[in-house]
N, C-alpha and C positions, 0 to 999 in steps of 0.2 A: 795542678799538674798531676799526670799519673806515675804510678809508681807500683811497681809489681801492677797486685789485683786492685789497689785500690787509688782512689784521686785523694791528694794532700788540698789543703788550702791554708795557706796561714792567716788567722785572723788579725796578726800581729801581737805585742807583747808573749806571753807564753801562749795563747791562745791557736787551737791549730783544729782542723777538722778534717777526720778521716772517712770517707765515704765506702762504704763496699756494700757486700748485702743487707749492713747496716749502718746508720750515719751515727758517728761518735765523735761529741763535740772535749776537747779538753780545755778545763781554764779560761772560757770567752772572761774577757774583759774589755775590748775594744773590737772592731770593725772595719778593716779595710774594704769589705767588700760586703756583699749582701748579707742580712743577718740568718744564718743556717739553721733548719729546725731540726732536731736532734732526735735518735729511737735513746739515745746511752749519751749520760755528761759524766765527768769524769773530773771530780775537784780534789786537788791535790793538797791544799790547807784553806783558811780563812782567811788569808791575809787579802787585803781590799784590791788588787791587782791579778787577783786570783779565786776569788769568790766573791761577787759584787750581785747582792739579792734581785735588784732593778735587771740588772745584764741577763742574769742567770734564766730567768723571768721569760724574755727576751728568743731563749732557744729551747725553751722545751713548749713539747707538746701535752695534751691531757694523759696520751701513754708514755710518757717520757720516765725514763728509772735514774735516777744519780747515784751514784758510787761515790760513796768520799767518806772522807774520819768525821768523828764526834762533834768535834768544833763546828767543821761546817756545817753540819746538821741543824746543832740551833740554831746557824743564823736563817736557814732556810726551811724553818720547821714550817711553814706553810708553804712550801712548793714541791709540788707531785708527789711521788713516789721515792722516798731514799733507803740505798741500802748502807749500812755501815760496814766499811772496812778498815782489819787493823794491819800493821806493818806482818809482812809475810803469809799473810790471807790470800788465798783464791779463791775466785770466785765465776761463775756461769752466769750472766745476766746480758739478756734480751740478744741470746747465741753469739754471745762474745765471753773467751774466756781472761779475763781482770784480775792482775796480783798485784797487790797492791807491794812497794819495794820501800828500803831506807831512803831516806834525802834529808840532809841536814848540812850543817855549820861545822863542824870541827871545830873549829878557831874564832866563831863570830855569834854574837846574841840572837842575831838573825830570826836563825829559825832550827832551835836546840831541837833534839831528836827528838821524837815521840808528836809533837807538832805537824807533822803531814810527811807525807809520803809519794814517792814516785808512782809508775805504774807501766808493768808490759802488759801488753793485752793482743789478742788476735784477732785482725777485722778479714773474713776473708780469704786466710792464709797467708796474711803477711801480719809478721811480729812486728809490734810495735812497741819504745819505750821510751816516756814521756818523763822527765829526768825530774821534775818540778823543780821548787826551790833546792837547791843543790850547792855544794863545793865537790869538787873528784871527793870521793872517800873511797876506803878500802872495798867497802860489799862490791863495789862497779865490776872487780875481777871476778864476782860471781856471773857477772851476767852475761860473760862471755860464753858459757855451756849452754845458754837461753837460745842461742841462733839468732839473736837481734838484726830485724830487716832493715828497720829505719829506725834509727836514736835523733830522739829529740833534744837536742842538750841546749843548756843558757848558756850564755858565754858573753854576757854583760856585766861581772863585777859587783862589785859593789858587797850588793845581797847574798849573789850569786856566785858560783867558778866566770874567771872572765877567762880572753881567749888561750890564756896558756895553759890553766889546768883543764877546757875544756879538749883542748890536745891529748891531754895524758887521759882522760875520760875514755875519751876512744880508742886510744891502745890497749886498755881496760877491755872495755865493754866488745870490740872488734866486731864493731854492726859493719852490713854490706852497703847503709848508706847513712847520711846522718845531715840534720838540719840544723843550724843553728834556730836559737831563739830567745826572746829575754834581752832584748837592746832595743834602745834606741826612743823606749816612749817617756822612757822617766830619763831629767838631768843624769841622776847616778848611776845611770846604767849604756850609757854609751860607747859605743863597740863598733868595730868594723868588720862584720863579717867574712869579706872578700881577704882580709889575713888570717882569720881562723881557714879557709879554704885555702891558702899558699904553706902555709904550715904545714898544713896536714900531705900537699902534694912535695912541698921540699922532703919530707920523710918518708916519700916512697912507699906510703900506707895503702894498701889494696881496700878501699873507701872512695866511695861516690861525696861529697861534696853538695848540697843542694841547697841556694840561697832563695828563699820567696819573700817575695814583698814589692 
């Protein structure tokens, strides 16, 4: 789909592919559609739903740059090019600007702070910001000064914020538009996106809604 300057595609899982004058892949881990070849990937921690070495493999090319923490690094110390990012880092890479943000648990072993991290970045001219593993937490009201174009949020549970605190994420965050993600591939994460979208329109939230898949 398009959206502002650039075309969305969701791979499924947390996986999503922004195209503009640069193709930047987030998170592949599965495939609904053809497998996309990436200038910029963009991995939010190590966890095997989220950094899968074979997958990763898959969507870069020999000029391909990754963005991501320490963790993933080793696991992908033989693939391309990586740069390391740490929570609250910017960064300029392959003319997309990359800040890496907090995402974490509050209340669940999941995935304790310092374990990975979100990320806005600009494809384009449209802000984008890719929630990864998450629950709402407090930083989200920072990101509302960001201008957020499109927020990527989970809203599967479990691991994740399911659909109610991904509600309050958005009041939070106050993007112009926002996609669910993070349902539907694993047992423990099943979600019905189509009420995370009535929610959001019973509360009268000036928010676009966009379900792909």
């Amino acid at each position: 789909m398009k959206y502002k300057t650039v075309d969305v595609e969701w791979l499924g899982h947390a996986g999503l592919v922004i195209k503009g004058s640069t193709v930047v892949v987030v998170d592949p881990y599965v495939f609904k559609g053809a497998v996309p070849k990436a200038d910029l990937v963009l991995i939010t921690h190590e966890h095997f739903d989220h950094c899968d070495p074979e997958v990763v493999k898959k969507v870069v090319k020999e000029d391909s740059v990754i963005v991501t923490v320490t963790p993933v690094a080793r696991k992908l110390n033989d693939v391309v090019r990586i740069e390391l990012i740490r929570e609250g880092e910017e960064k300029q890479v392959k003319g997309v600007s990359v800040k890496a943000v907090p995402a974490y648990n509050p209340a669940k072993k999941f995935h304790p702070r310092g374990l990975g991290v979100g990320f806005v970045f600009s494809v384009y001219g449209t802000k984008v910001y890719h929630a990864g593993d998450t629950d709402s937490i407090p930083e989200m009201k920072d990101l509302a000064s960001e201008g957020i174009d499109l927020a990527l949020l989970p809203v599967g549970g479990t691991y994740t914020m399911d659909v109610d605190e991904a509600v309050e994420a958005v009041k939070a965050i106050k993007p112009r538009a926002v996609i669910p993600m993070h349902y539907g591939t694993l047992p423990e994460t099943k979600a019905d996106p189509y009420s995370f979208k009535e929610k959001i329109q019973a509360l009268g939230l000036d928010v676009e809604v966009i379900i792909l898949g």
